[in-house]
C-alpha positions in Angstrom: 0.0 0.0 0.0 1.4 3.3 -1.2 1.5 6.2 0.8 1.0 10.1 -0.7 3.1 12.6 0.3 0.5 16.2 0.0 1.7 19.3 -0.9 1.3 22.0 2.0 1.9 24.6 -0.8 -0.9 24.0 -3.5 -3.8 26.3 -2.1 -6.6 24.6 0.1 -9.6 25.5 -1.8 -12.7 25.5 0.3 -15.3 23.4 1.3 -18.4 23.2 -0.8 -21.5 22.1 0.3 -24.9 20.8 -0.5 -26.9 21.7 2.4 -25.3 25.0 3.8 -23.2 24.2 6.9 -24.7 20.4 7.2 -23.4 18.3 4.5 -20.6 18.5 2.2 -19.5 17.8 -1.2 -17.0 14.8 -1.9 -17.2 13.4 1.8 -19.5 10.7 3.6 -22.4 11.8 6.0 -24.5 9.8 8.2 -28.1 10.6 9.4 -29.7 8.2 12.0 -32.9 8.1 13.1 -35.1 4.9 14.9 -37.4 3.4 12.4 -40.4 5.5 11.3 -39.3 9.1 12.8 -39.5 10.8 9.3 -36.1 10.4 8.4 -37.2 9.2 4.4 -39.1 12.4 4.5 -36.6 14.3 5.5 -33.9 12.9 2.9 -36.0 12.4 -0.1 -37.4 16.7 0.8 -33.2 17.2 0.2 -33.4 15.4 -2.9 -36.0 17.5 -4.7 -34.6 20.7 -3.5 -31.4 19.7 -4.8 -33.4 19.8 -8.3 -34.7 23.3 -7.9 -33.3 25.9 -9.6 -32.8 27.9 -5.7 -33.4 24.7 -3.3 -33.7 25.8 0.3 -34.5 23.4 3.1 -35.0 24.6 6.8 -33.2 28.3 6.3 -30.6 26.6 4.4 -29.6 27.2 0.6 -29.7 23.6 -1.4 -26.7 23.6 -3.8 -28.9 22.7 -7.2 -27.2 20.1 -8.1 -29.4 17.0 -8.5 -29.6 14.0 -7.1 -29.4 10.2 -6.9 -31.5 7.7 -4.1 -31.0 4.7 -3.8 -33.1 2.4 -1.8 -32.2 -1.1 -0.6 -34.6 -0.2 2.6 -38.1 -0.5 1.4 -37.4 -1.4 -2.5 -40.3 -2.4 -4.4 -39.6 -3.2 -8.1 -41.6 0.2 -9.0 -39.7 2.8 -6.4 -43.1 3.7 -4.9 -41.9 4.5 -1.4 -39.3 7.2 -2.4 -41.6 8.5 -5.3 -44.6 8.7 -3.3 -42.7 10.9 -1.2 -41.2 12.4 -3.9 -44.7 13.5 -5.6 -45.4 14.9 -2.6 -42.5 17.1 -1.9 -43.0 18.3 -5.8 -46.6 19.5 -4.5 -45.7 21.9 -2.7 -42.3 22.8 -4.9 -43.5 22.6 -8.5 -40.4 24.5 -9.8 -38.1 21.4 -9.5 -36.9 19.3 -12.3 -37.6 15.5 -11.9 -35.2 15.0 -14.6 -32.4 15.6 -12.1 -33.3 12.9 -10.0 -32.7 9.4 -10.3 -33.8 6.8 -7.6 -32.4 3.5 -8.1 -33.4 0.1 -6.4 -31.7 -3.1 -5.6 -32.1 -5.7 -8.4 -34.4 -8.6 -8.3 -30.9 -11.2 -7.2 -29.0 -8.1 -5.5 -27.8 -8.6 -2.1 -26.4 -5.3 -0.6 -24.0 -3.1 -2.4 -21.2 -5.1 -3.7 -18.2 -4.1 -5.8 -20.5 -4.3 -8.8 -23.3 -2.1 -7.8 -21.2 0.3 -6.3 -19.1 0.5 -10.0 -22.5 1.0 -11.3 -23.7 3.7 -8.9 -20.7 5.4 -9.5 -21.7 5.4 -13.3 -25.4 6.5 -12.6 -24.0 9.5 -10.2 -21.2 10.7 -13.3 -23.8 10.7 -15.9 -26.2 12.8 -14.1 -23.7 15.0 -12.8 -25.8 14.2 -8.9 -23.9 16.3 -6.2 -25.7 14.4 -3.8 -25.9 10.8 -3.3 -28.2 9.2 -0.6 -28.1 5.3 0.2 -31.2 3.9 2.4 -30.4 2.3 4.5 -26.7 1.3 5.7 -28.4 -1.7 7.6 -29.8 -2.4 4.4 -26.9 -1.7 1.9 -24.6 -3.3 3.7 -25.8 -6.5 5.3 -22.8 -7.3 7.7 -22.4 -7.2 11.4 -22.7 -3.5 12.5 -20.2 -4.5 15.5 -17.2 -5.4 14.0 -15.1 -2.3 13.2 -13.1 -3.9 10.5 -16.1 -4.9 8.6 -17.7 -1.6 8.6 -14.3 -0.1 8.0 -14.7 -1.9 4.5 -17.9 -0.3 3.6 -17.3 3.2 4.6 -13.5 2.5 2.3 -16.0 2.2 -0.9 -18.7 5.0 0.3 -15.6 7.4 0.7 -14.4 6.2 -2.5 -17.5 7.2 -4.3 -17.4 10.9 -2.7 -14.0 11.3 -3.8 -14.4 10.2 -7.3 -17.7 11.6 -7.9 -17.0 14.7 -5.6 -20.4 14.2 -4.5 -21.8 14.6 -1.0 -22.5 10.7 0.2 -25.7 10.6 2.5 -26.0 7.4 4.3 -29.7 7.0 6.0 -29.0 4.7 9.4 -30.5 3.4 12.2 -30.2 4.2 16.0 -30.7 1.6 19.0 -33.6 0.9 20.8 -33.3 2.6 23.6 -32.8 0.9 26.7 -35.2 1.2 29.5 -35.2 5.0 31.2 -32.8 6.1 28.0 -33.1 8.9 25.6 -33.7 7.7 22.2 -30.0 8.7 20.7 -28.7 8.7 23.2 -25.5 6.3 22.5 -25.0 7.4 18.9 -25.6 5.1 15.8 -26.3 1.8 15.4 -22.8 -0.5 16.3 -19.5 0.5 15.9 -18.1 3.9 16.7 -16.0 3.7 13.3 -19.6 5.0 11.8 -19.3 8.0 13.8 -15.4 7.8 13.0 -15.2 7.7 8.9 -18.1 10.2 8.4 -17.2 13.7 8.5 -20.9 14.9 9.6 -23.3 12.8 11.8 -27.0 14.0 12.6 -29.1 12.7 14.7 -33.0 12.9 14.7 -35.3 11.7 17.3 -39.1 12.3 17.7 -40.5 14.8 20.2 -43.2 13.4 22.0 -46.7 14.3 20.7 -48.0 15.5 24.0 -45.4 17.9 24.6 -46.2 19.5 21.1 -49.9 19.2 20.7 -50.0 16.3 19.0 -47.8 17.8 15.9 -44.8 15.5 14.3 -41.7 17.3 15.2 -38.0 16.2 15.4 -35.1 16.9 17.2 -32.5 17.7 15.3 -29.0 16.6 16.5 -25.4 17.4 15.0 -23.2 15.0 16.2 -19.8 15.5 14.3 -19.3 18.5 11.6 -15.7 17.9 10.8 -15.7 21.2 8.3 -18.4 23.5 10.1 -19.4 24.7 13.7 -21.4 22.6 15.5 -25.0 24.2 15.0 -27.4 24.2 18.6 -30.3 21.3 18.1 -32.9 22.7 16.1 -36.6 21.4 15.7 -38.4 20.5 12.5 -41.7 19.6 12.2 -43.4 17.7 9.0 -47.1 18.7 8.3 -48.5 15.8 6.2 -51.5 17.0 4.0 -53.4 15.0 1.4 -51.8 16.7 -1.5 -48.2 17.3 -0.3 -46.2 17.3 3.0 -44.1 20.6 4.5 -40.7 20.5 6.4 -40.8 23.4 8.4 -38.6 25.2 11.5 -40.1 24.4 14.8 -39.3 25.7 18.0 -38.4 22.8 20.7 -40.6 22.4 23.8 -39.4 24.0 26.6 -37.7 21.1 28.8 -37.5 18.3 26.0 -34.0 19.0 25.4 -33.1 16.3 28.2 -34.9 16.1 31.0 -32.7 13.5 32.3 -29.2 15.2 31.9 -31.1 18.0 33.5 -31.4 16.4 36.7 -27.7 14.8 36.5 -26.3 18.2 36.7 -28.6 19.4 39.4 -27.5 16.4 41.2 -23.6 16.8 40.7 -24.2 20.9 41.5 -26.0 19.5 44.5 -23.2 17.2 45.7 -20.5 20.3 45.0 -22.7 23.0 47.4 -20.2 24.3 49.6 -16.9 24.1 48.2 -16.9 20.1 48.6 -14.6 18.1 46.5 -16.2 14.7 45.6 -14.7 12.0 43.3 -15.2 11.2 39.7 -16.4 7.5 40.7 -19.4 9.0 43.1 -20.9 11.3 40.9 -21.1 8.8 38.6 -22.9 7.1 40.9 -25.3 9.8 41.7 -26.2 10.4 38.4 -26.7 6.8 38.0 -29.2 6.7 41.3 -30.8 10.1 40.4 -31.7 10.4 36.4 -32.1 5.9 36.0 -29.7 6.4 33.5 -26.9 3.7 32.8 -23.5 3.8 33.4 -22.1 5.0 30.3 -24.4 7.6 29.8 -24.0 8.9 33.7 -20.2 8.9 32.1 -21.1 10.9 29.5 -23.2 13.8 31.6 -20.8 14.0 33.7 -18.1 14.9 31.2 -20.7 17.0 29.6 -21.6 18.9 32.9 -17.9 19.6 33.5 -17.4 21.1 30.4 -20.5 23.7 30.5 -20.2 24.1 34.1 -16.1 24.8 34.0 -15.9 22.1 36.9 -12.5 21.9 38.3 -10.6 18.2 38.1 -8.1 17.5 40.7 -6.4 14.7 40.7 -6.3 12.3 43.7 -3.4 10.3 44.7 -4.1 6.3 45.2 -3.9 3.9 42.6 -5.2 4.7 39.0 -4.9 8.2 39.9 -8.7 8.8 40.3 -10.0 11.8 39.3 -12.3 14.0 42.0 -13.9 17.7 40.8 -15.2 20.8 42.8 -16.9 24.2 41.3 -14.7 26.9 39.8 -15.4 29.5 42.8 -14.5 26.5 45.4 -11.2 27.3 47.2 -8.3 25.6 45.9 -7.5 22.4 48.3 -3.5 23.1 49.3 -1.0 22.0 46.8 -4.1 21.0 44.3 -3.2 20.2 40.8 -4.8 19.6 37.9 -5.0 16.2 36.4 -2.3 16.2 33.8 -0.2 17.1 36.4 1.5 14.8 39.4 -0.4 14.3 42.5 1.6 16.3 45.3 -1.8 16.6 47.9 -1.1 13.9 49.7 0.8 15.1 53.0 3.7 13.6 55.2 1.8 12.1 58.5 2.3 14.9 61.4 4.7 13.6 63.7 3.5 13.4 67.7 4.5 16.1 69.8 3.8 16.5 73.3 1.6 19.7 72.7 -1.3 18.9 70.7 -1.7 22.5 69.9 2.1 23.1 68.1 1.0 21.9 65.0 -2.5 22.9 64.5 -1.9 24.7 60.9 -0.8 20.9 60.0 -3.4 18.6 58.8 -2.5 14.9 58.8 -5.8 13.2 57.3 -4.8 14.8 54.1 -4.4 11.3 52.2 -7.8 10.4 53.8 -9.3 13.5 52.2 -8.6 12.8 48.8 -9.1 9.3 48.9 -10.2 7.8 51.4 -7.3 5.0 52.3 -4.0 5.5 53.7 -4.4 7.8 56.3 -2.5 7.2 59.3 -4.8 6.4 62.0 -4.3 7.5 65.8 -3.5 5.2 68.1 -6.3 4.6 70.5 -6.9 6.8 73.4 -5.8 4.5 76.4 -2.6 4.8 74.6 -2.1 8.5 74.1 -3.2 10.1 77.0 -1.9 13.5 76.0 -4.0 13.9 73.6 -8.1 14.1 72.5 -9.0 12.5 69.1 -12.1 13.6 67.6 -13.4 11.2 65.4 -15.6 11.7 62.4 -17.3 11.6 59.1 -17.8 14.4 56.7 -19.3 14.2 53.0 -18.6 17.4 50.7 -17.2 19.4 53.4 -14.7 21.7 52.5 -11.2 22.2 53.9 -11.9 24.8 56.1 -14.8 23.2 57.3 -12.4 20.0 58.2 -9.8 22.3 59.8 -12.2 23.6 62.0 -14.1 20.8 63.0 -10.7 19.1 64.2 -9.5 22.5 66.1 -13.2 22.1 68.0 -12.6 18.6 69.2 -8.9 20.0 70.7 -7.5 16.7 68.7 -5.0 16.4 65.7 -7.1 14.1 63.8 -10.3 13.7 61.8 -11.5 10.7 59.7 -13.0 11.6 56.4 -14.7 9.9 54.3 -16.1 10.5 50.6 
């Protein structure tokens, strides 16, 4: 396999695109959606205002440059499920030219898109001169195990190779899991292996708003998960209004509170545990979130690293093995010697040594290692066997330092035993 050296001199020409800001020329994009959300409807509206003389769709200009469908998801023999839609979009946009379409369907022998179909496709794309292509669905097209990186690494090789050549945009319809129980539809990406999300260079995600919180209408949540060549646009709603001539894809404002009500209450439970200046451990707010919003593990992960970021949470890392991770708020007082976690842990603190005035090192705290992790503390002796001194034992969640500091100085003793 040869290897191309590129020429940082030759001038970068920009990025063109299809849909303004959403998909782009000569690269793969994937939109995934659970079955029957609207996602056909939404695709096959892109299609026909790609052959309008000024296609717009949702705000955004259509680049008029025609297009080709194919459909391995619901294939007929006759295309009627893509030209249904099709007829209808064309209601409502009679200035577009169904000569600059071309839907193709899977033979009646043909078994996904092999080498041969693809050669073909590849044909049908040049002699239109399509600037879009859109293939429903993956799951479909590509009848392999969704799991296995290396075998969707094969398929996305020959959809890549078709943007490139053609130097069309590559639009590939897919599916999303069914979500698990107390899950947000989406929630974990697309369907199977992350090298979907990897190889695409702009993934969007569409889920249904439920009807009662929009009066019964049909409106979707619309989701940009990767845009490799544009910012990352805020989710947006659309609504489809079906009609018996014709059907509309419109802006629609989302529901106040349907964003996620669930990562809502994560991050009013991790602000919750913080209150105060406390510093609390990667590992329990993961927990929380877990306890709190019934969400699973994986997605408490992905909150959390979420919350951090829009809240500007402050990691610290904690001595111990693994070197675990704990956060507090931005405004909380630094913890003495704190670093951040790219950095070596230097909080943990020499034992203080016994002296024969309990008072001479009160600016000292020795429970320092029990603090940040709750192990290796040195423990006092018991009190039959130091009778010059008063140990005030206890336990304190989220407290802060001071707060520890001063509880010890009130029980006259040098230690406290912390736990998180």
């Amino acid at each position: 396999m040869g290897l191309k050296r590129i020429d940082l001199h030759a001038p970068l020409p920009e990025i063109p695109w299809v849909w303004e800001g959403l998909i782009p020329r000569g690269f793969v994009s994937v939109v995934g959606a659970l079955p029957g959300e609207g996602k056909t409807v939404l695709l096959t509206a892109l299609a026909w205002q790609a052959t309008r003389p000024e296609g717009e769709l949702l705000g955004r200009r259509v680049e008029p440059s025609g297009a080709v469908y194919v459909d391995f998801d619901a294939a007929t023999g006759d295309g009627r499920a893509v030209r249904g839609w099709i007829e209808r979009h064309r209601a409502v946009y009679p200035d577009g030219d169904v000569g600059r379409l071309v839907v193709l369907e899977p033979d009646g022998d043909t078994y996904g898109l092999g080498e041969e179909e693809l050669a073909a496709l590849e044909g049908a794309v040049r002699e239109a001169g399509a600037g879009l292509v859109i293939v429903d669905s993956f799951m479909a097209a590509f009848p392999l195990d969704v799991v296995k990186a290396h075998q969707v690494q094969g398929a996305f090789y020959h959809l890549r190779r078709l943007a490139l050549s053609t130097g069309a945009a590559v639009v590939v319809i897919d599916h999303l899991p069914k979500p698990m129980s107390g899950e947000q539809a989406g929630a974990r990406g697309l369907l199977g292996s992350i090298a979907k999300t990897a190889q695409a260079r702009a993934v969007h995600i569409l889920t249904r708003v439920p009807p009662k919180e929009v009066e019964g209408r049909h409106v979707l949540r619309w989701d940009v998960l990767k845009n490799s060549f544009a910012p990352v646009p805020e989710p947006f709603g659309v609504e489809l209004i079906f009609e018996p001539g014709g059907v509309w894809v419109v802006e629609a404002a989302l529901p106040e509170g349907s964003v996620n009500p669930k990562k809502a209450k994560a991050q009013a439970t991790v602000l919750t545990l913080l209150q105060g200046g406390g510093v609390v451990p990667r590992k329990d707010l993961v927990e929380a979130i877990i306890r709190e919003a019934n969400v699973h593990r994986k997605t408490a992960e992905r909150y959390l690293a979420e919350i951090a970021q829009e809240a500007g949470l402050v990691a610290v890392t904690l001595p111990g093995k693994g070197s675990p991770v704990a956060y507090r708020l931005p405004e909380a007082p630094p913890l003495p010697g704190e670093v951040g976690p790219s950095q070596s842990a230097t909080l943990s603190a020499p034992a203080t040594p016994k002296s024969e005035n309990p008072d001479s090192h009160r600016e000292r705290f020795r429970s320092t290692p029990l603090l940040l992790n709750g192990e290796g503390a040195p423990k006092s002796p018991p009190a039959e066997q130091s009778p010059s001194t008063s140990t005030r034992r206890g336990v304190f969640r989220g407290a802060t330092w001071r707060e520890l500091v001063d509880a010890r100085d009130a029980g006259g003793g040098d230690e406290v035993e912390v736990e998180l």
